[in-house]
N, C-alpha and C positions, 0 to 999 in steps of 0.2 A: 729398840732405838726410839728415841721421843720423836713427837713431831718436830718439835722444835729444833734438833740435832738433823733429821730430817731434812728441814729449809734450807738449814745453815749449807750441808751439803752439797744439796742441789743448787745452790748459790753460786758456789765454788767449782762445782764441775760447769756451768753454765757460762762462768763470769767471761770467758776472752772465746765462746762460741762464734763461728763466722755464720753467714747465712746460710752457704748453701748445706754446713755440716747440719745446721739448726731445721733445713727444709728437710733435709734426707732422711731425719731423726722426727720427723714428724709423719713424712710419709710412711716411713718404715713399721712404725710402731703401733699396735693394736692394740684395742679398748683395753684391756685388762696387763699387759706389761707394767713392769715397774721402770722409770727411768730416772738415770743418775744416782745408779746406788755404788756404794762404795763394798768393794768383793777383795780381802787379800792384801788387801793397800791399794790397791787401782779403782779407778772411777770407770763405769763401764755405763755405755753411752744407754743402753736397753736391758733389759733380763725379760727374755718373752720363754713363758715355760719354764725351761730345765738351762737354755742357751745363752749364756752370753752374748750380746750383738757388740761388735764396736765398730761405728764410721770411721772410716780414715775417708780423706780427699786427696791424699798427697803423702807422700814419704813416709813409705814403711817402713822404715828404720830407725825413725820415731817410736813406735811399736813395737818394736821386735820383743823387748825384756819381757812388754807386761803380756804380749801375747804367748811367747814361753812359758812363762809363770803359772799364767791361767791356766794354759790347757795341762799342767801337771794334773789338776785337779776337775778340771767344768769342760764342758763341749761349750768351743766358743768359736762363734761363726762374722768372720769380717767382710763387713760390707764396704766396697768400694764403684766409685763409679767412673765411668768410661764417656767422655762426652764426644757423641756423635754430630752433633751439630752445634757451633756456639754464635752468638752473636755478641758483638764487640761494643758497647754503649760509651760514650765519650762523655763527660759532665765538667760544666764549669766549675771555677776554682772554687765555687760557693759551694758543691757537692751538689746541687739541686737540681740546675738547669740541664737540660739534655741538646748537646751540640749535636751528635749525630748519633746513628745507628744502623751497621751494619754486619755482614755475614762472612764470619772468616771462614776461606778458604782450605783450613784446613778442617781434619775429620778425623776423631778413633777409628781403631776398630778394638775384638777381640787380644790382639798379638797383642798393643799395648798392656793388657796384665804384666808381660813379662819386664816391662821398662821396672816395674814397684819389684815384681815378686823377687830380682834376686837380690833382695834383704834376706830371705828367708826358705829358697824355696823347700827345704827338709821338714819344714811344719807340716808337711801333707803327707809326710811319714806315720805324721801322730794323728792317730782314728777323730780326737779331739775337735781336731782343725776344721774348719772349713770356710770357703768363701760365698758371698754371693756378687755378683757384678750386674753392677744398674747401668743400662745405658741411655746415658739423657741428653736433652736439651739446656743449654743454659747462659744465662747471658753473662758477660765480664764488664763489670762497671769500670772504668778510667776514669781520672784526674788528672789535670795536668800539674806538673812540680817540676820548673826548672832548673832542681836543685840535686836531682833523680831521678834513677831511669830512665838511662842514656841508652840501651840497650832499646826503648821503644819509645826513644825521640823524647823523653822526659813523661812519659802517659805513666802513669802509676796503675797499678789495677787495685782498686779500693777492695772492692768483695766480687763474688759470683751467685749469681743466684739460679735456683732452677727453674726450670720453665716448663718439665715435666718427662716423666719417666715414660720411654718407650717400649725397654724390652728390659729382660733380666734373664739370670744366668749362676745357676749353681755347681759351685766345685768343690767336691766331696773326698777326691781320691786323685791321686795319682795318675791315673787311667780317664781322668775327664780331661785330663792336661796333651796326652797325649795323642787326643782325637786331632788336636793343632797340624800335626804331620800330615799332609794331603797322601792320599792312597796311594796317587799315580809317581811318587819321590821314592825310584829304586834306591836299594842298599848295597852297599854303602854307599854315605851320600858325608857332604864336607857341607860348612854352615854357607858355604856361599850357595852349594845346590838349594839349599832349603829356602835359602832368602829370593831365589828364582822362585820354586815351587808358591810360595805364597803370596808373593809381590811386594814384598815388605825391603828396607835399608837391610846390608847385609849386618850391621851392629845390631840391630833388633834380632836379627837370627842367632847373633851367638850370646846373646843373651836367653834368647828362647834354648839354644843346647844346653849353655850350662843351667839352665833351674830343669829340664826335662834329666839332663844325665843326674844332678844332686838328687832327684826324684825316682833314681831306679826307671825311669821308663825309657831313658837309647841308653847305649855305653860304647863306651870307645874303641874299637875293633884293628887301627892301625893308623898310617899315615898315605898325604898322597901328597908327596914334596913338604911344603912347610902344615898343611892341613890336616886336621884331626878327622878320620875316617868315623861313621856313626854306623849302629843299627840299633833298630828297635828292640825294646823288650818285653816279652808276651806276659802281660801281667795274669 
């Protein structure tokens, strides 16, 4: 490929990047990777080694095709992140000025994977797959627009930016997913036992069942009244 076919490229995967995919994709990527190469028909955010890397921020089901596709052929590893702490920045209508800045209340955890994963969660079927999850800090720029975003009093969220990476978290297999089950949640258990066991909304639990049952790791064992009964599966 020329340089010049090259640029062009990289222009193009580049051209509608947000910030914080643009920090992640910096942080992430070592001296020697190639980045914004075009693999297959897809643009793919890193190629470190043998790996494909793609950032996602949001909405795996945006990805679903080209992560299929890939991994017919490449071990291709998706990074995503998880924000444990964020801070809320408010800016005037000029985008510039900074009105305020403070500390939302809420916080990830781990469980939230499962809010993305079931776009997909059978990929960790295929050896190919894998994820890594960063968990960060980062701030959310607002604007105001009286004309939108009624939803958060008319506040726009312009971008996100990171603020820095605290921990991280790789998932390989099937069997990393299923560590999520705490020890002490006898079997059989129904997704409301489990949304006890972890402390989590009981909708997050059964989303956490069905990407663990499409995973081979619980299966469904019976009923208890309208409830799907679970046990684990000894990988």
């Amino acid at each position: 490929m020329s340089t010049g076919t090259q640029e062009k490229l990289h222009k193009i995967g580049t051209l509608n990047e947000k910030a914080l995919h643009a920090a992640l994709k910096g942080w992430y990527a070592q001296p020697n990777d190639q980045i914004e190469v075009s693999v297959n028909g897809f643009f793919v955010d890193i190629v470190q080694d043998d790996i494909l890397v793609e950032i996602q921020v949001r909405n795996f089901s945006a990805v679903k095709r080209k992560l299929i596709e890939l991994t017919l052929h490449h071990p291709v590893r998706l990074v995503y992140p998880i924000v444990l702490e964020r801070w809320i920045v408010k800016v005037a209508k000029n985008g510039q000025n900074q009105l305020s800045r403070r500390k939302s209340p809420k916080k990830g955890s781990p469980e939230c994977i499962f809010e993305e994963l079931v776009s997909f969660p059978k990929l960790f079927l295929n050896p190919n797959f894998s994820m890594d999850v960063l968990f960060i800090h980062e701030e959310e720029v607002r604007q105001y627009d009286g004309t939108r975003g009624w939803r958060q009093r008319g506040w726009i969220t312009q971008e996100r930016r990171l603020l820095r990476v605290v921990d991280r978290r790789l998932f390989e297999t099937p069997s990393d997913f299923a560590r999520f089950i705490p020890c002490v949640l006898d079997e059989p258990f129904t997704t409301s036992d489990l949304a006890i066991a972890i402390g989590k909304p009981n909708w997050l639990a059964q989303k956490m069942a069905y990407c663990l049952r499409e995973m081979d790791t619980i299966a469904p064992v019976g009923k208890h009244g309208n409830a799907i009964l679970y046990r684990r599966i000894t990988i």
